[in-house]
C-alpha positions, 0 to 999 in steps of 0.5 A: 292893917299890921301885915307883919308876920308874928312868929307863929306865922313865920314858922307857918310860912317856913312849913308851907315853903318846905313843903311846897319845895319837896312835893311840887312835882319837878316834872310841872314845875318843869311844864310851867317855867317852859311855858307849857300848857297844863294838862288835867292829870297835872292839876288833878296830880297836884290837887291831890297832892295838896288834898292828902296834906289836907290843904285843898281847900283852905276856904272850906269850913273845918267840918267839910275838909278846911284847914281852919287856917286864919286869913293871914295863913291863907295869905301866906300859903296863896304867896308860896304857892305863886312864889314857886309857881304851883298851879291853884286848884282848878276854881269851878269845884273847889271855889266856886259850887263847893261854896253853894252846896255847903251853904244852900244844899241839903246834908244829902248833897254835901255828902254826896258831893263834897269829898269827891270835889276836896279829893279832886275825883270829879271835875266841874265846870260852869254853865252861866253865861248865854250868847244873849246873857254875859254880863247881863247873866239874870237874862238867860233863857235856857229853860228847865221844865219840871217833868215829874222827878226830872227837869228837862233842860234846853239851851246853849251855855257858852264861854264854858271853861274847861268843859271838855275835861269835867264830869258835872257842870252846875247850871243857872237855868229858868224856870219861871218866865212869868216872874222878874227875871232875876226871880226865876232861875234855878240852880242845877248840878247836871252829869256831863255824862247825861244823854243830850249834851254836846260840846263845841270848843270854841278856839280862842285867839291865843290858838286854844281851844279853852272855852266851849259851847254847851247844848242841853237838847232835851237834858233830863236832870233828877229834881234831886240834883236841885240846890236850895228851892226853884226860883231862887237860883239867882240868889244862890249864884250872886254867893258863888260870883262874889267868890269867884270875882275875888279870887279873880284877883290874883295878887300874889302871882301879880307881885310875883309877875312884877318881881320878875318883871324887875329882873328883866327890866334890869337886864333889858338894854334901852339902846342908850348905854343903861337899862330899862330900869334905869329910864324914868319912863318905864321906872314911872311905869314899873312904880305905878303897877308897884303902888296898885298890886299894894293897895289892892293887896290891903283890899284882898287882906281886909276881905279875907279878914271879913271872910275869915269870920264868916262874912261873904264877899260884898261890893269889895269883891267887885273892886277887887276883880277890876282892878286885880285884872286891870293890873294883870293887863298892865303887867301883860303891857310892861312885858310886851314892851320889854320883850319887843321884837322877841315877843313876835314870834308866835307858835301855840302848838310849843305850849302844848306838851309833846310839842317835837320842834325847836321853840322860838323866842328866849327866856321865855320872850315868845310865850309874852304874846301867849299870855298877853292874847289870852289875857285880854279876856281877863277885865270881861270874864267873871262879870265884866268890868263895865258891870262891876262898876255899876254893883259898886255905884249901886252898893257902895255909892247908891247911885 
């Protein structure tokens, strides 16, 4: 594959710096080079910056508010955006159900629910994953009984992401429990305003409270709110996954991380008269996450090429996620090791805004154990990369 840019492309990737330069808030480029947690209004705020130069959602076809970019373009405005540290939008909508309601929904249900996704007016998150169904997704039990027009939802949702600020939660649920499992899901969209939900914030080992638990206690949901036919859920979700599994690769913030990472390599003394940069150990380390963010930038290219005609992620999207997450870990690793006893220092409430106390650790050493504790979730969420290799033995090997 030629990844040289043409011309045409070059004067793109100039437009999209320019632009990301003189729009990208000063105050949020501010919160992300001091480490500090986002807030929803700084996604929602960027979003709709994005939203108004009509670049919120490059993946969308041009009929529902994509740009019509080519892969090489969408490539390019992925680098800018990391290169300058803007935040991606928010996956659940914009990614991840935006994809199914355009594809499997009725022309009701894009109407309804498209532009307020592209504008950033409503917020979504995901309710798959049970405490007896993870990776094991198809296993889930929450159950919904068709009640006239309304199912009636019961169950627990966990390791929600985010739910705390979303308006609509889309949901895989059963509704046959005759049939294999697989065959017997359904794909809801639910108000988060309904009567009979409660969230319960799970506090994850960073100090955050990121993920929840979600219980639907006698939930009524309208029929209409239903995509595609009942039973066939499973199929709509696996759509939705392979886009989620690819865009959990992350390889123009991994380069971006490495190019960082570099600098501080050649600014770190290794106690023996050099620099850290300069010891064959870590250089060898340095080289071997070089070689791995290249090659899985040339699978991530071929599958936005594939994308970009009007094929859905296959097996490769599995690929992708593990070794895009495995690299990230390794980067987690390289940092640690860098930072040393800087890195010990750990006090959450600094990367929360308002935080009034003197923050620990410099240029931003202290923040390594934030990213490198929170990190850890990387290689399990998306489907864990246990389960990602079995998809690949089966779909790829046929084993």
């Amino acid at each position: 594959m030629n990844v040289a840019f043409t011309a045409e492309e070059l004067n793109f990737k100039n437009a999209v710096r320019v632009f990301l330069e003189a729009e990208f808030p000063a105050d949020i480029r501010a919160k992300i080079d001091g480490r500090v947690r986002l807030d929803k209004e700084d996604y929602v705020r960027w979003q709709k910056i994005l939203y108004r130069k009509g670049w919120a959602a490059p993946n969308w076809p041009v009929e529902y508010g994509g740009t019509g970019w080519t892969a090489i373009q969408k490539y390019i405005f992925a680098e800018e955006m990391a290169r300058i540290g803007a935040p991606e939008p928010v996956a659940f909508g914009i990614k991840m159900v935006a994809p199914v309601i355009f594809t499997y929904g009725s022309e009701v249900q894009r109407q309804r629910f498209l532009p307020d996704i592209l504008a950033s007016n409503v917020w979504w998150c995901q309710g798959y994953s049970e405490s007896n169904a993870g990776s094991d997704l198809a296993s889930l039990k929450s159950s919904a009984v068709l009640d006239g027009d309304h199912y009636v939802v019961n169950g627990t949702k966990t390791w929600n992401t985010l739910g705390q600020y979303a308006d609509w939660i889309f949901c895989l649920v059963r509704t046959d429990n005759t049939a294999k499992k697989q065959e017997g899901i359904t794909f809801l969209l639910i108000d988060m305003k309904t009567p009979g939900i409660k969230l319960s914030p799970i506090y994850l080992i960073d100090g955050h409270p990121e993920v929840n638990e979600v219980h639907f206690d006698n939930v009524h949901v309208p029929v209409e709110n239903r995509i595609g036919e009942e039973n066939q859920g499973w199929t709509y979700a696996k759509v939705l996954l392979t886009h989620e599994r690819t865009n959990i690769a992350g390889v123009p913030r991994s380069k971006i991380r490495l190019e960082k990472l570099k600098t501080i390599a050649d600014n770190t003394p290794d106690g023996q008269g050099s620099v850290m940069l300069n010891d064959p150990v870590f250089a060898k380390k340095i080289a071997e996450a070089e070689i791995q963010i290249l090659a899985l930038e040339y699978a991530e290219l071929r599958t936005l090429a594939a994308v970009s005609v009007g094929k859905a992620p296959g097996p490769e999207s599995s690929i992708l996620k593990i070794v895009g997450t495995e690299t990230a870990q390794y980067l987690d690793e390289l940092t640690m090791e860098l930072a040393a006893w800087h890195s010990l220092p750990f006090v959450p409430e600094q990367f929360e805004s308002g935080f009034a106390g003197e923050v620990v650790g410099s240029d931003g050493a202290a923040a390594t154990a934030l990213h490198y504790f929170n990190n850890r979730k990387l290689s399990i969420f998306g489907g864990s990369n246990e389960i990602q290799r079995n998809i690949i033995s089966k779909a790829v090997l046929g084993l």
